[in-house]
C-alpha positions as CSV (number, residue, x, y, z in Angstrom):
1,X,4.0,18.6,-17.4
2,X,7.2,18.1,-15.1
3,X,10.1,19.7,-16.3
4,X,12.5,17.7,-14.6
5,X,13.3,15.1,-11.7
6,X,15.8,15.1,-9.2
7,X,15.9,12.4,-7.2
8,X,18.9,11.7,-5.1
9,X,19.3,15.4,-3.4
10,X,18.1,15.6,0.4
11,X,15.5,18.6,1.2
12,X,16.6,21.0,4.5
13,X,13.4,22.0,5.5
14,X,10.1,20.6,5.9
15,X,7.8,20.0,3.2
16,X,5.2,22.6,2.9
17,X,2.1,21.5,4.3
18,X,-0.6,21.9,1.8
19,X,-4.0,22.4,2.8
20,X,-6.8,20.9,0.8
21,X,-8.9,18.1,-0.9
22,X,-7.3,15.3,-1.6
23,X,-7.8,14.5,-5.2
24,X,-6.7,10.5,-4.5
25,X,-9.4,8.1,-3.5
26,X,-8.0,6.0,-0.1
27,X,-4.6,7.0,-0.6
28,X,-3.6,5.5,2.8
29,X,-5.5,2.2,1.4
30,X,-7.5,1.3,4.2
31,X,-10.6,0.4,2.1
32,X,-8.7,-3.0,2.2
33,X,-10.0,-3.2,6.2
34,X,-7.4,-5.9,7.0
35,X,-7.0,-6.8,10.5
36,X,-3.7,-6.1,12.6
37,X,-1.1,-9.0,11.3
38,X,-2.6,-9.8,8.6
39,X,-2.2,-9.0,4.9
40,X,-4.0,-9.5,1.3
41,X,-4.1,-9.6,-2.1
42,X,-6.0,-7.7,-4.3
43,X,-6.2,-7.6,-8.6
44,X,-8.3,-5.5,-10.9
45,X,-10.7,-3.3,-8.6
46,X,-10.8,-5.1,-5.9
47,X,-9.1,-1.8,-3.9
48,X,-11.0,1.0,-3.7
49,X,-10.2,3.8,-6.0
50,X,-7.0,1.8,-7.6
51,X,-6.4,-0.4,-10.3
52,X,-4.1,-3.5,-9.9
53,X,-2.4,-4.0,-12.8
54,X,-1.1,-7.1,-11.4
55,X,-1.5,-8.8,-8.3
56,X,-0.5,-6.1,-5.2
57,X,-0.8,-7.1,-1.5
58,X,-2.0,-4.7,1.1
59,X,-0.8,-5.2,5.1
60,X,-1.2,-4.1,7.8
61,X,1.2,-4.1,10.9
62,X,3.2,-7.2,9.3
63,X,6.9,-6.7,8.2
64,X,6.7,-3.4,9.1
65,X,3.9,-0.7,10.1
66,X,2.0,1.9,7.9
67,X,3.1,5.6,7.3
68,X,-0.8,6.5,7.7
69,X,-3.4,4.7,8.9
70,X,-2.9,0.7,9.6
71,X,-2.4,-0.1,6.0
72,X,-0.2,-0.2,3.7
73,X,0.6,-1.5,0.2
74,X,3.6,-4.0,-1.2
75,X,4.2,-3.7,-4.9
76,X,6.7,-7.4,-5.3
77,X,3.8,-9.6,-4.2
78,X,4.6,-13.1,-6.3
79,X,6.6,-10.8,-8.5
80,X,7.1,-6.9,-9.7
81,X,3.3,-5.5,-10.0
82,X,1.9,-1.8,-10.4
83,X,-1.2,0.0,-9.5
84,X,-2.7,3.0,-11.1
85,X,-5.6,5.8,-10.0
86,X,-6.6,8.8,-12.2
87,X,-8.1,12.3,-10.8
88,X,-9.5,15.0,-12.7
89,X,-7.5,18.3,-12.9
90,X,-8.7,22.2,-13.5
91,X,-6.4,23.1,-16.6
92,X,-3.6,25.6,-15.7
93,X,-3.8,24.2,-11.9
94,X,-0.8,23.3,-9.9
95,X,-1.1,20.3,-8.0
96,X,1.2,18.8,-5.2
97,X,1.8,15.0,-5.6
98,X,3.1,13.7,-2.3
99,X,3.7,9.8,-1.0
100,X,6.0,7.7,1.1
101,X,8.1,5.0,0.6
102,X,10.1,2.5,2.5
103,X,12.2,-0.6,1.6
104,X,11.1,-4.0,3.1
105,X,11.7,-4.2,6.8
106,X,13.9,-7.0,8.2
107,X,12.6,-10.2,9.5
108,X,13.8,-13.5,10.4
109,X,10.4,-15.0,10.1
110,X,9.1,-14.1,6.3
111,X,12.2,-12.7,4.3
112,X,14.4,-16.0,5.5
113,X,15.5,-16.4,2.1
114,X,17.6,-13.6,3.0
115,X,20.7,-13.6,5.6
116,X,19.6,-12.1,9.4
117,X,16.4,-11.8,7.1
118,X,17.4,-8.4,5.6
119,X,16.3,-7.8,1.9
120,X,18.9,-6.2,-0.4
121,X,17.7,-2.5,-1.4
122,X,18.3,-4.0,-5.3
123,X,15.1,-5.7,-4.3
124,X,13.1,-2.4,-3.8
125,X,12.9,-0.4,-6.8
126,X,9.8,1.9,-7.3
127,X,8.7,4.1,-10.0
128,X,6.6,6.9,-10.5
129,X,4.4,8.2,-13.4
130,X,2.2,11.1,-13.0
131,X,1.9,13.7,-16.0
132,X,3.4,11.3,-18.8
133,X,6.7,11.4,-16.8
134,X,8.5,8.5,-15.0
135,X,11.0,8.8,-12.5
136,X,12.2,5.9,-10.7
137,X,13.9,5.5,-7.5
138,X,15.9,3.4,-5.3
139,X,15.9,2.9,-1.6
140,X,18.6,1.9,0.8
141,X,19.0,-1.6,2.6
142,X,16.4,-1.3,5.3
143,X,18.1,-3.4,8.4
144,X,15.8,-2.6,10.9
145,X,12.4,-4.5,12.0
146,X,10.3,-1.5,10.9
147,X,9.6,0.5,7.8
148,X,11.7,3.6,7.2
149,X,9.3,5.9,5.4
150,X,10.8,8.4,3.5
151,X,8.4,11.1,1.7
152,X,8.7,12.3,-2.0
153,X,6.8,15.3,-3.2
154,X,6.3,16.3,-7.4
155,X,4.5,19.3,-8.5
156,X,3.0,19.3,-11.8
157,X,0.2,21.5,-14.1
158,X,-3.3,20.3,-14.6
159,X,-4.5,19.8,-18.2
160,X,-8.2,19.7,-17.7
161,X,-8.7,16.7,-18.2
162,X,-8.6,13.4,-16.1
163,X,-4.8,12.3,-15.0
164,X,-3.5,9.3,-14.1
165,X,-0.9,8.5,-11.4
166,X,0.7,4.9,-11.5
167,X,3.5,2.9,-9.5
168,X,5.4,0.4,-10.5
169,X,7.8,-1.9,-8.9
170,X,11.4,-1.7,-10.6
171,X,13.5,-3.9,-8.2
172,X,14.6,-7.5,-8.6
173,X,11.2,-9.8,-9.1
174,X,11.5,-12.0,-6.5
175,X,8.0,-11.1,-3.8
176,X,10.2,-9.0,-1.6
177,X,9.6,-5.5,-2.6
178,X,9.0,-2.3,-1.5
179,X,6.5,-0.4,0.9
180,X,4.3,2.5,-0.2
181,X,1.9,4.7,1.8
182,X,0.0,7.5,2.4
183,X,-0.6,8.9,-1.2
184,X,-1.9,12.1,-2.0
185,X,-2.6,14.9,-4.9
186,X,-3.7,18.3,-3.9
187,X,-4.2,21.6,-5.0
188,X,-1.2,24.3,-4.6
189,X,-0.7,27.8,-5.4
190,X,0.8,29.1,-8.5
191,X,4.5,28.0,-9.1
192,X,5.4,31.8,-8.4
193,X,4.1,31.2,-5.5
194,X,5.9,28.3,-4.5
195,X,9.1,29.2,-5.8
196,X,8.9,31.8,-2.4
197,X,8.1,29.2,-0.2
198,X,11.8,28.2,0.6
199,X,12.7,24.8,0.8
200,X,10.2,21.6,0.7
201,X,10.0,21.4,-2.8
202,X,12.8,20.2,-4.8
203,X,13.0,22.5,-8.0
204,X,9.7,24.1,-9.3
205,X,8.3,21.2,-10.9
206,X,10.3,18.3,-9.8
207,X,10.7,15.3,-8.0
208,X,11.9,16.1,-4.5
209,X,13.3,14.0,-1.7
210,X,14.0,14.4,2.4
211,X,14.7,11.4,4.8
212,X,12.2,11.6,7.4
213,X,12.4,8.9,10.6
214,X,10.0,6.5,10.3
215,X,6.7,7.2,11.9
């Protein structure tokens, strides 16, 4: 299990690149195969190797661009909604969780409900559940035209057995909510091992942060 989260410290360094299978099916969510501009819904299984546990929406190159890939997903479609995957584990194993998040981009056009178009950060709350722990997080005001993905990493032990991974949003329910992308469980050494390699993970175990620019 996690020991603990820490959520609000920046990282120095890079995050450690870890090589290996990803253990997420379309993590990047371009199963949805949405056209530049445009954007979807999907409920249920309608998106490859995820759950909707309400209605989500998936776009591509609208209000913003994806981390990875040309899609990306919006969890405040007509109001807060979550998805979830699962992925089996190897008891014993360590595993790197690592995604990116962004709060809505600005625009004139589709947040007008909002002054110069800008959604409030309060908006764009997003938890995190993987190992029976949730950590929620918050994202700054985003005032530019673009998404402003910043990457999160969690390490955690396998049990075995299948695992689930689910986001939720957590910000004020009102279809402006925040960006994820480019999601992704793999394989790591030994936490002995990673406690040597330095900064790019946050406390063995934990929730770590580092602003990145956008892509």
């Amino acid at each position: 299990m996690i020991k603990h989260a820490l959520t609000a410290a920046a990282l120095c360094g890079a995050l450690p690149a870890f090589a290996g299978a990803n253990l997420v099916t379309d993590g990047s969510f371009e199963g949805a195969g949405l056209a530049a501009g445009s954007y979807d819904t999907f409920t249920g299984a309608d998106l490859p190797g995820w759950i909707a546990l309400s209605s989500i929406e998936v776009r591509n190159d609208l209000v913003g661009t994806a981390q990875d890939g040309g899609d990306f997903v919006e969890l405040d479609s007509t109001g807060n909604s979550a998805m979830a995957t699962s992925f089996n584990t190897v008891k014993g194993q360590a595993y790197a969780l690592t995604f990116w998040y962004s709060g809505r981009a600005a625009s004139s056009t589709y947040n007008a409900a909002f002054a110069g178009g800008i959604v409030p950060g309060s908006s764009d709350g997003l938890s995190v559940t993987v190992a029976g722990v949730t950590v929620k997080l918050a994202s700054p005001t985003n005032t530019t035209a673009d998404n402003l993905w910043i990457p999160y990493t969690a390490t955690f032990v396998g049990t075995g057995k299948s695992m689930s991974l689910l986001f939720a949003a957590t910000g004020t329910d009102d279809s402006f909510g925040s960006s994820l992308d480019n999601v992704s469980v793999i394989a790591v050494p030994e936490p002995a091992t990673m406690a040597m390699m330095g900064a790019g993970v946050l406390g063995l175990l934990g929730l770590g942060v580092r602003r990145q620019r956008r892509r």
